[in-house]
Backbone as a chain_set.jsonl record, in Angstrom:
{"seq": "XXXXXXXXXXXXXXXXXXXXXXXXXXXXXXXXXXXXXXXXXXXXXXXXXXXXXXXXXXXXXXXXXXXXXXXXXXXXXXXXXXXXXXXXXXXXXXXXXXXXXXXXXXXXXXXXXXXXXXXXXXXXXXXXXXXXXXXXXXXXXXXXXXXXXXXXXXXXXXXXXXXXXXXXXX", "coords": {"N": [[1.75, 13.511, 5.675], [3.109, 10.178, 4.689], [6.458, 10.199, 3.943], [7.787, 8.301, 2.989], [7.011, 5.398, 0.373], [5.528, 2.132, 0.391], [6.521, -0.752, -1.65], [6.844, -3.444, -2.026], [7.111, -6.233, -0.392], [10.068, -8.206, 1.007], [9.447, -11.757, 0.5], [10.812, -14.339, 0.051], [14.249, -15.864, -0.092], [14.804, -16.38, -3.731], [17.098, -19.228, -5.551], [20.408, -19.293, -5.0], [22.383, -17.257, -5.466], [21.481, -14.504, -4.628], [19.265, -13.709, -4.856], [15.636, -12.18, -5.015], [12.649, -12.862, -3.716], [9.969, -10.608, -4.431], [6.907, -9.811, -2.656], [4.3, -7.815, -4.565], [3.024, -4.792, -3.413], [2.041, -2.416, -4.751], [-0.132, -1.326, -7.157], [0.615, -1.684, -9.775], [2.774, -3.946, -11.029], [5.045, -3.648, -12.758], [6.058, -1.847, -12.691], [8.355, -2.097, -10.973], [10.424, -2.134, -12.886], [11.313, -0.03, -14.212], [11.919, 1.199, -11.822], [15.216, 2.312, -10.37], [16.952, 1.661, -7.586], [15.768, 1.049, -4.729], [14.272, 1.511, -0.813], [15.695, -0.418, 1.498], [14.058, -1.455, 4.224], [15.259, -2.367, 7.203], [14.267, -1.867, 9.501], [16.256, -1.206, 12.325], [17.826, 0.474, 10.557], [17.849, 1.503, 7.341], [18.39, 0.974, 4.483], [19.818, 1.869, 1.01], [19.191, 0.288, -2.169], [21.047, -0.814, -4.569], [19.252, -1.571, -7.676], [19.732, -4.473, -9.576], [18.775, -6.314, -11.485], [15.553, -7.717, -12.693], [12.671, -9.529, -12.861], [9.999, -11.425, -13.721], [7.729, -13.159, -11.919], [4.647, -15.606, -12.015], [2.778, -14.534, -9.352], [4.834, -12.45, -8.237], [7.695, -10.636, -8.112], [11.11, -10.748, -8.835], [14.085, -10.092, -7.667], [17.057, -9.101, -8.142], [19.94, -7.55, -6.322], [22.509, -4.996, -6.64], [26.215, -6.22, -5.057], [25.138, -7.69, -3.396], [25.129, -11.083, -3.785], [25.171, -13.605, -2.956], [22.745, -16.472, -1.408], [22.995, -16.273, 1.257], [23.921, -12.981, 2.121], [21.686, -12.304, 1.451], [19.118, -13.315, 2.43], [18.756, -12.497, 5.612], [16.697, -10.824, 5.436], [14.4, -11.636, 4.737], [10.612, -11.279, 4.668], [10.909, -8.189, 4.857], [10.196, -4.656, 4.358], [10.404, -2.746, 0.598], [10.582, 0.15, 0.126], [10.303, 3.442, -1.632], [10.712, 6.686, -2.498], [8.057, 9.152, -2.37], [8.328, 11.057, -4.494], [8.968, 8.843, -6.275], [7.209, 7.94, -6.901], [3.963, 6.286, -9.016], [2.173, 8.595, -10.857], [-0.475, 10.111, -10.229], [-3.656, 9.696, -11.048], [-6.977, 11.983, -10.565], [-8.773, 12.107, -7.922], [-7.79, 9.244, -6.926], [-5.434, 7.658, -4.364], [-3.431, 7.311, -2.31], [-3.017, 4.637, -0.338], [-1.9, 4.697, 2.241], [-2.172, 7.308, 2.451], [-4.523, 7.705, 2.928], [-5.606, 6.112, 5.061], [-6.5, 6.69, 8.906], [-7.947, 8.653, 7.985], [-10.87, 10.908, 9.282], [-14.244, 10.063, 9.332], [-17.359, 11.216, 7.641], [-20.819, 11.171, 7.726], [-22.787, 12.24, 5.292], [-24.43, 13.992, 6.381], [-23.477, 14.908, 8.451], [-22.463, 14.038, 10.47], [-19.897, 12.217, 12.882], [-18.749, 9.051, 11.876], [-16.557, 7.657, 12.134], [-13.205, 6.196, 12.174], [-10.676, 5.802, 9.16], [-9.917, 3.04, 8.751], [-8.63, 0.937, 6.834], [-8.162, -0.089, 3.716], [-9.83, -2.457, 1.521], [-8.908, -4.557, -1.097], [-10.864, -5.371, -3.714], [-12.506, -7.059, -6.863], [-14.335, -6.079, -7.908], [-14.369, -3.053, -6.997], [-12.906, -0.927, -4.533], [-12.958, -1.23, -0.943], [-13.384, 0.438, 1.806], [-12.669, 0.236, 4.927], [-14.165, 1.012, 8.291], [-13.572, 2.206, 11.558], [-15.718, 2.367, 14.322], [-16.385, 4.19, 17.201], [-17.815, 2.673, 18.792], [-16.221, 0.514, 18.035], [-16.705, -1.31, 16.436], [-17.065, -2.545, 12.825], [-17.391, -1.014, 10.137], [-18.411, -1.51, 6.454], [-17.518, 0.317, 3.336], [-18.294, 0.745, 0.618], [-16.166, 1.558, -2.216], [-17.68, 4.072, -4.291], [-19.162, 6.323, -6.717], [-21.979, 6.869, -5.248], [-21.268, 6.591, -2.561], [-18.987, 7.747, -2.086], [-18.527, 10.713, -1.558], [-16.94, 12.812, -1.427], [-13.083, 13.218, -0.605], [-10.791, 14.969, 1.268], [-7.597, 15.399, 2.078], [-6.135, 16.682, 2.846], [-7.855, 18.555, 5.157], [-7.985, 15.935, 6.548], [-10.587, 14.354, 6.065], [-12.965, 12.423, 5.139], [-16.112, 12.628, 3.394], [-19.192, 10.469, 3.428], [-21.836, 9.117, 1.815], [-24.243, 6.906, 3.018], [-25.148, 4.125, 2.362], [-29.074, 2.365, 2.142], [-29.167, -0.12, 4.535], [-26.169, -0.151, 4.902], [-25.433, 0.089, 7.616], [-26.67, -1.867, 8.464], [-26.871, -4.862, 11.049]], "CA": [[1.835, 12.439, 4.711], [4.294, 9.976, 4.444], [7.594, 10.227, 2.912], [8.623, 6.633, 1.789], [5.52, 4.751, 0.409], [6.143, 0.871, 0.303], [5.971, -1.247, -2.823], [7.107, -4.493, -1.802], [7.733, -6.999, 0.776], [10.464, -9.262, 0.489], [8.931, -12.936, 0.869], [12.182, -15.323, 0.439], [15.082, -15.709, -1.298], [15.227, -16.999, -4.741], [18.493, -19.102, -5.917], [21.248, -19.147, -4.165], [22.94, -16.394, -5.885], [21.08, -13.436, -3.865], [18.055, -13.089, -5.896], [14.73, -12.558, -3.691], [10.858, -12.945, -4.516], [9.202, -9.84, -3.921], [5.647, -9.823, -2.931], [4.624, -6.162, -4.824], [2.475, -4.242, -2.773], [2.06, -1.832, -5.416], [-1.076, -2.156, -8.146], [1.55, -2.181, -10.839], [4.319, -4.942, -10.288], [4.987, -3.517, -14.233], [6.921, -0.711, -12.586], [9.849, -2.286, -10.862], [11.134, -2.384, -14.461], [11.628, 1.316, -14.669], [13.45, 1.671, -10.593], [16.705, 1.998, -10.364], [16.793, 1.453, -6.544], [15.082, 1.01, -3.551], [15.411, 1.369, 0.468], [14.952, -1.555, 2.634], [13.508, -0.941, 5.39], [15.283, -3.449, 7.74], [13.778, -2.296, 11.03], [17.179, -0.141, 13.219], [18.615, 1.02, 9.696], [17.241, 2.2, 6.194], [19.576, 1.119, 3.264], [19.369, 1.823, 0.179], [20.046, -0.704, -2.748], [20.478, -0.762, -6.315], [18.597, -3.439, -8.668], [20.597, -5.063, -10.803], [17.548, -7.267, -12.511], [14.163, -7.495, -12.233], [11.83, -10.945, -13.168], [8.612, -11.732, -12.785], [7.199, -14.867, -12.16], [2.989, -16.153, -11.052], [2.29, -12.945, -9.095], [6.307, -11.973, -7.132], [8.569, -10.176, -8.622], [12.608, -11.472, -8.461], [14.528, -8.823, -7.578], [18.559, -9.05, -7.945], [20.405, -6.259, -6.332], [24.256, -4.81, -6.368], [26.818, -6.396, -4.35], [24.383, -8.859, -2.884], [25.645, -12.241, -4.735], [24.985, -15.179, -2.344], [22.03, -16.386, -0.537], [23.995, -15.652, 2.992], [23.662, -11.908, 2.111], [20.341, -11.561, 1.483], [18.247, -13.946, 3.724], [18.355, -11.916, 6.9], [15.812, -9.735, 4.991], [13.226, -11.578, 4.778], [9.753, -10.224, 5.775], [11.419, -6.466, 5.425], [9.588, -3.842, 3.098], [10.701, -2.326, 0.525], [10.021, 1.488, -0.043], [10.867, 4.572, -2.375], [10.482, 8.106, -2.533], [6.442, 9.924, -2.789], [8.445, 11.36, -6.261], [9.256, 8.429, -7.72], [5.512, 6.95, -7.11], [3.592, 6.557, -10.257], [1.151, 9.541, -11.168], [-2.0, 9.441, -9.812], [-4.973, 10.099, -11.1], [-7.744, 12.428, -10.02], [-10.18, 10.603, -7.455], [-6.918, 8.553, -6.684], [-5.526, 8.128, -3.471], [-2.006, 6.932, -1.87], [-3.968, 3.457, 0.635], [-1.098, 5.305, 3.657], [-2.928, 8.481, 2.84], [-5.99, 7.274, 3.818], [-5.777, 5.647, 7.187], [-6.396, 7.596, 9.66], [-8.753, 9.817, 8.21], [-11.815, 10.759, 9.868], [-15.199, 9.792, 8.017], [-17.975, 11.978, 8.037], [-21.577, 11.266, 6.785], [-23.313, 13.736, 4.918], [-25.573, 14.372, 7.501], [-22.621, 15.904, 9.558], [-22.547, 12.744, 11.726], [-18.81, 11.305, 12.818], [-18.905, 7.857, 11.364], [-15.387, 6.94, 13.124], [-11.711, 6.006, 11.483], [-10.51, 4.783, 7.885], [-8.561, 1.932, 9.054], [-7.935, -0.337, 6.245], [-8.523, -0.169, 2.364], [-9.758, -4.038, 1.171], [-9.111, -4.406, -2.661], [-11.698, -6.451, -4.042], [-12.696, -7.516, -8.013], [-14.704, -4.823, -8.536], [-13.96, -1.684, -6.105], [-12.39, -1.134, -3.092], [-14.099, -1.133, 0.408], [-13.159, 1.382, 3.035], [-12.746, -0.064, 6.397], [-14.497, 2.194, 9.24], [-14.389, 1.657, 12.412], [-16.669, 3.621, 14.93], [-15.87, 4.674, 18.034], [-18.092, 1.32, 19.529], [-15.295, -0.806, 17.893], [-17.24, -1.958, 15.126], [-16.619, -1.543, 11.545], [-18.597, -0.734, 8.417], [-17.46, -1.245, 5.02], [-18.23, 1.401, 2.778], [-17.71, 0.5, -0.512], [-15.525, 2.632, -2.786], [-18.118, 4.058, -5.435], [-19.565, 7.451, -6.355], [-23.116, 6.801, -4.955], [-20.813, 6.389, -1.467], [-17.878, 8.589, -1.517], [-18.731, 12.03, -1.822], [-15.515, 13.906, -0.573], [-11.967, 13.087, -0.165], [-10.05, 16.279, 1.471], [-6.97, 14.647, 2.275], [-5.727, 18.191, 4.102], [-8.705, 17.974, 6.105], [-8.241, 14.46, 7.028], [-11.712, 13.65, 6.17], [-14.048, 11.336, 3.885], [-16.997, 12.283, 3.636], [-19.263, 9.169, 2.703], [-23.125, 9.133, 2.107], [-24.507, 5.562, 3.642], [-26.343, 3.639, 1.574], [-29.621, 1.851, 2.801], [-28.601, -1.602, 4.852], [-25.239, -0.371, 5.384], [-24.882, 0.076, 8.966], [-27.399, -3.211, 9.544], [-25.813, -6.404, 11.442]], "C": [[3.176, 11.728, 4.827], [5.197, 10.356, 3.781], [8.079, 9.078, 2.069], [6.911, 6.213, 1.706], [6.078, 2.643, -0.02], [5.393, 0.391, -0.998], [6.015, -2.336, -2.774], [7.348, -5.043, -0.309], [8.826, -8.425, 0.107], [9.84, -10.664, 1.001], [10.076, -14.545, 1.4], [12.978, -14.866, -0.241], [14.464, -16.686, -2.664], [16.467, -17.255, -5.418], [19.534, -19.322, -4.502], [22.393, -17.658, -4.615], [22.541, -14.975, -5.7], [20.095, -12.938, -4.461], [16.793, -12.949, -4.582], [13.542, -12.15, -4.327], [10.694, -11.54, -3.186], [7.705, -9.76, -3.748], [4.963, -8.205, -3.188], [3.024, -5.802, -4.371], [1.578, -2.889, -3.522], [1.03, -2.14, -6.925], [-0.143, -2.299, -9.622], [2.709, -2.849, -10.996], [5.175, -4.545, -11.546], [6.648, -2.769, -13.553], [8.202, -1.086, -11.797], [10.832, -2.118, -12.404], [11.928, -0.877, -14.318], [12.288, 1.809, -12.815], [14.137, 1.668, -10.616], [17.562, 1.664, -8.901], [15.582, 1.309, -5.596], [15.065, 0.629, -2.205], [14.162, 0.294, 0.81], [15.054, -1.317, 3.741], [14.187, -2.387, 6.424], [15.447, -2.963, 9.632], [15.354, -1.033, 12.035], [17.819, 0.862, 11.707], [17.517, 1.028, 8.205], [18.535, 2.044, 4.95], [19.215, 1.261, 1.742], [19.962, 0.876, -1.336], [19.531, -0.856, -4.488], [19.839, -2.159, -6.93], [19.311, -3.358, -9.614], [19.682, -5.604, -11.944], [16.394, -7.634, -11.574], [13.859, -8.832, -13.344], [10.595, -10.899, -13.02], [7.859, -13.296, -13.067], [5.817, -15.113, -10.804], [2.639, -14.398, -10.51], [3.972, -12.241, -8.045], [6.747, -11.314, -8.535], [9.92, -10.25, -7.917], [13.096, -10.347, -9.05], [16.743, -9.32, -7.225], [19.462, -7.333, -7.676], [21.992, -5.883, -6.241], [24.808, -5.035, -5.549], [25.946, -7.468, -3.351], [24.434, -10.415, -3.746], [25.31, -13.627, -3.978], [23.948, -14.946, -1.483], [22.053, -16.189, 1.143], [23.648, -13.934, 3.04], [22.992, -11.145, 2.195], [19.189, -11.921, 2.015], [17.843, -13.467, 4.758], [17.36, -10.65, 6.668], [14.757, -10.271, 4.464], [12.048, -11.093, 5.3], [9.772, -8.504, 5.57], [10.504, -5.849, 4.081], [10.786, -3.055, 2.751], [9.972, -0.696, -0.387], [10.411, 2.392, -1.026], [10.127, 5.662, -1.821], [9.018, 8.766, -3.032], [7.096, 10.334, -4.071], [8.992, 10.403, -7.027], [8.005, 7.398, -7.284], [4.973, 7.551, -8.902], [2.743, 7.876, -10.069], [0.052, 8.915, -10.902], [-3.079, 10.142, -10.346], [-6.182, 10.837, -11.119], [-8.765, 11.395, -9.338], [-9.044, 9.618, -6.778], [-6.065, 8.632, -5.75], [-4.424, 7.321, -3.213], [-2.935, 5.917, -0.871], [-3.149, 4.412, 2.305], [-1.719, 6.304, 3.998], [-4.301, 8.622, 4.197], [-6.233, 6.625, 5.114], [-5.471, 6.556, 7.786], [-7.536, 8.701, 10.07], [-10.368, 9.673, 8.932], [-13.158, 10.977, 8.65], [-16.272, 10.26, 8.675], [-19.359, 11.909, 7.16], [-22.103, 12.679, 5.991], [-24.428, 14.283, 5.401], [-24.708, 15.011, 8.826], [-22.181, 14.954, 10.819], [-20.862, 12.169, 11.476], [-19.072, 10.15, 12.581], [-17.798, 6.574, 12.192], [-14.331, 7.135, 11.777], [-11.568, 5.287, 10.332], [-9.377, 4.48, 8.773], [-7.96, 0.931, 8.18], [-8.531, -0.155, 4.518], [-8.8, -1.733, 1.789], [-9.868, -3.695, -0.409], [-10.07, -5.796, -3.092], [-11.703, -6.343, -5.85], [-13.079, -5.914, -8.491], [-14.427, -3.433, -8.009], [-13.255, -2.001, -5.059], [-13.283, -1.05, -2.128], [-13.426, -0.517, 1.183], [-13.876, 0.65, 4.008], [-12.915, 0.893, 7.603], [-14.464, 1.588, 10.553], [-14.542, 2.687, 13.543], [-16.012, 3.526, 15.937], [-16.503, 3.469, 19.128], [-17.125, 0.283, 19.188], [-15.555, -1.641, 16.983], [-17.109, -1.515, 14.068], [-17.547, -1.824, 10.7], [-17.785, -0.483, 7.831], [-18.096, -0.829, 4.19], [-17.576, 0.85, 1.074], [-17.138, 1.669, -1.713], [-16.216, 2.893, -4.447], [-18.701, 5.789, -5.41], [-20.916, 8.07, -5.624], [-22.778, 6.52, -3.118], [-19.878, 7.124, -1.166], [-18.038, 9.591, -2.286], [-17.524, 13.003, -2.4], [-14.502, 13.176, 0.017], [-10.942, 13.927, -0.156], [-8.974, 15.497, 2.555], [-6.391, 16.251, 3.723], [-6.695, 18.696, 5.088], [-8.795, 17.268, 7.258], [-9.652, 14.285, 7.356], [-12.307, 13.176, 5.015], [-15.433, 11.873, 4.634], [-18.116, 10.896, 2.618], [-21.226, 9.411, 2.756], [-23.707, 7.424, 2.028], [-25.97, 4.662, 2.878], [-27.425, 2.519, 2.33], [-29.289, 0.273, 2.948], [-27.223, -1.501, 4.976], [-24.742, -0.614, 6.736], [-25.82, -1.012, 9.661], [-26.787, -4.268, 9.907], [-26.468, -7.684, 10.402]], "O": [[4.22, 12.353, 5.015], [4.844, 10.995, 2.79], [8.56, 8.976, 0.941], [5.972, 6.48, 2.456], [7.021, 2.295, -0.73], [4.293, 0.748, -1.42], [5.164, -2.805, -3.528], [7.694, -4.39, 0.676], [8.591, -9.253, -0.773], [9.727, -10.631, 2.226], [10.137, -15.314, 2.359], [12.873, -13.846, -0.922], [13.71, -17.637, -2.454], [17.114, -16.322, -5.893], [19.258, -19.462, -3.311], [23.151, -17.238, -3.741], [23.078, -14.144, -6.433], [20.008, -11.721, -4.619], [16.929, -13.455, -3.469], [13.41, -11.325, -5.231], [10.984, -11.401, -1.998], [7.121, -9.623, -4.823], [5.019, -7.394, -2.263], [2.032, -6.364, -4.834], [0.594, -2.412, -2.957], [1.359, -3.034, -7.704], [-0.448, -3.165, -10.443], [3.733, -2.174, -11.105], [6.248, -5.149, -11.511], [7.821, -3.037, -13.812], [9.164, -0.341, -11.981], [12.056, -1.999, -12.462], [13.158, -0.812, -14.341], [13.078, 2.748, -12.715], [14.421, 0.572, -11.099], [18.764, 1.417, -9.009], [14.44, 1.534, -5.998], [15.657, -0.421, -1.957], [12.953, 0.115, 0.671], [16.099, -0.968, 4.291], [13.548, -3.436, 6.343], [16.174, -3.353, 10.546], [14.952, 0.111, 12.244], [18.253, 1.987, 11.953], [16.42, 0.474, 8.261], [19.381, 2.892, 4.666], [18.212, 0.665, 1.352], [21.179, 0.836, -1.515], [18.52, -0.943, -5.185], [19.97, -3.353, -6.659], [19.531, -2.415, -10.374], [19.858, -5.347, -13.135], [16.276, -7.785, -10.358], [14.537, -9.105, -14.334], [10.11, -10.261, -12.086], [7.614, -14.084, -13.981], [5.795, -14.972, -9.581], [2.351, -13.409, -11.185], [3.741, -11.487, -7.099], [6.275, -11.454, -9.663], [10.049, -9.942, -6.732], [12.899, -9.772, -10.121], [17.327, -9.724, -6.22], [19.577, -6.374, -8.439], [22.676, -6.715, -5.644], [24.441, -4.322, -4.615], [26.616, -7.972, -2.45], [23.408, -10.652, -4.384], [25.229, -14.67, -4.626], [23.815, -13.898, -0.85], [21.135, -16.0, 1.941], [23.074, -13.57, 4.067], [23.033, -9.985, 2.604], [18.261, -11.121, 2.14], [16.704, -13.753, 5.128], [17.226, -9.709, 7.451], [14.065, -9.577, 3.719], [12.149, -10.463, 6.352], [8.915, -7.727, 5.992], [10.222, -6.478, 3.06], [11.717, -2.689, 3.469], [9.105, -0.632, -1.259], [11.361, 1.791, -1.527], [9.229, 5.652, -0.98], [8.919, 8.866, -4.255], [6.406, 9.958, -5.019], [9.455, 10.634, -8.144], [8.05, 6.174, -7.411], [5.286, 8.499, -9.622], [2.663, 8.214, -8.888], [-0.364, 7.779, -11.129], [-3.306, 11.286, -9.953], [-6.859, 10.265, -11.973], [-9.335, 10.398, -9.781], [-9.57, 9.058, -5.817], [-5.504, 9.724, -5.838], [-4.368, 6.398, -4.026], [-3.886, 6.599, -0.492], [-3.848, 4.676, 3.283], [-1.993, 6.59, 5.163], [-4.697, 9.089, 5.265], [-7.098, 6.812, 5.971], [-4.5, 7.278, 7.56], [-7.939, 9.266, 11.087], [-10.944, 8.597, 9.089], [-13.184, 11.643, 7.615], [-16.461, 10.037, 9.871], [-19.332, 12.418, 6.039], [-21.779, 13.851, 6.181], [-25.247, 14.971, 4.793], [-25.169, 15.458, 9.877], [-21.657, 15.279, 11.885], [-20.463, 11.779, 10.379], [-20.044, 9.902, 13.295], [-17.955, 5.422, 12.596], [-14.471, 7.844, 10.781], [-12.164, 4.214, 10.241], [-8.445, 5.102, 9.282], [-7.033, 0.195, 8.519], [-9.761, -0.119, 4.499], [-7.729, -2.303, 1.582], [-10.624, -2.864, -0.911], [-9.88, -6.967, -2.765], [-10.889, -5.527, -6.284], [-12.485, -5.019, -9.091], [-14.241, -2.61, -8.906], [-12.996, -3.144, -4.683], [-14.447, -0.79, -2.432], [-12.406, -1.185, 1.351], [-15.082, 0.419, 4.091], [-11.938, 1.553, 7.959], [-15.158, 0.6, 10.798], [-13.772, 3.628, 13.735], [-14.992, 2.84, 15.881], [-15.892, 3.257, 20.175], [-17.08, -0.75, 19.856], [-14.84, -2.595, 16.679], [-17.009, -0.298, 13.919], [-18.337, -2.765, 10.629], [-16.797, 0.229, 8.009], [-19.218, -1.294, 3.988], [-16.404, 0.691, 0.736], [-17.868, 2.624, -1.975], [-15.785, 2.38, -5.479], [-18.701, 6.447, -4.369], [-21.081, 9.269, -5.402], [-23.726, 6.284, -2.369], [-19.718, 7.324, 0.038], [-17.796, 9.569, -3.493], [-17.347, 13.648, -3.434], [-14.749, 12.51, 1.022], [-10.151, 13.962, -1.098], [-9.356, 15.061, 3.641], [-6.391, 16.47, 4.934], [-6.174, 19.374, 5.974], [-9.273, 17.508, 8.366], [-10.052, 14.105, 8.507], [-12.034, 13.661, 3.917], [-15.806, 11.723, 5.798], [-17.867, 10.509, 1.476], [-21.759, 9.863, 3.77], [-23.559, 6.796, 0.979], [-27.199, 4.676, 2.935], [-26.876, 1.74, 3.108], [-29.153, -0.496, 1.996], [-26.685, -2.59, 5.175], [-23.807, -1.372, 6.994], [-25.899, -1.186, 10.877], [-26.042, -4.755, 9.057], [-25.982, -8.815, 10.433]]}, "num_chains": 1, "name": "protein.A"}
């Protein structure tokens, strides 16, 4: 499992005074409120950086952090994620699943049949959709409900998924 789980991407700056729109990656943008840091991932190095103030504005969240004061400082970070610590993720759930967890794993009908790879979680209105794709290169989207996802044994690494009729038709 990972260790850092990402919550944001920075998008631009905001200001000139080193502020920066975060796009939050994270189903609760609520919870920057309650961080007191977080590392940016900027690609050869890993820093970590305190928040000074937190905003929110449309769907970003404006993120001001310590010792970062002018838009010169904090520009060359656009694009970069930013991450925290698996213990300071929110509480999850039962049934509830980290999206990093899940790629990767191998999906398994309930007929014992390999299905192929979770490659991608799509969040939609009403559920999510599990992205599969088989070992021909094609994918099936399984939709995330209990009449479809049986079994999620993360120490495993497998889903199993029971296929509802017309899923696997073109």
């Amino acid at each position: 499992m990972e260790e850092m789980l990402r919550v944001g991407v920075i998008s631009s700056t905001h200001g000139v005074r080193g502020e920066v729109k975060v796009f939050p990656t994270t189903d609760d943008p609520q919870r920057f409120k309650e961080l007191k840091e977080v590392t940016l991932d900027a690609g050869r190095e890993q820093l970590v950086l305190k928040i000074q103030n937190v905003k929110f504005f449309k769907n970003m969240v404006i993120l001001k952090f310590e010792g970062y004061d002018n838009i010169n400082d904090i520009e060359k970070y656009k694009g970069k994620d930013l991450l925290i610590h698996r213990d300071q993720a929110v509480a999850l759930e039962e049934g509830e699943y980290f999206i990093v967890d899940l790629i990767g794993l191998t999906v398994i009908t309930d007929e014992g049949e390999t299905l192929g790879t979770l490659t991608d979680v799509m969040k939609t209105g009403a559920n999510d959709v599990y992205v599969v794709e088989m070992p021909s290169g094609r994918e099936v989207l399984i939709p995330v409900i209990d009449q479809c996802i049986l079994n999620v044994d993360l120490e495993a690494g497998e889903v199993k998924v029971h296929l509802l009729e017309g899923l696997l038709d073109l």
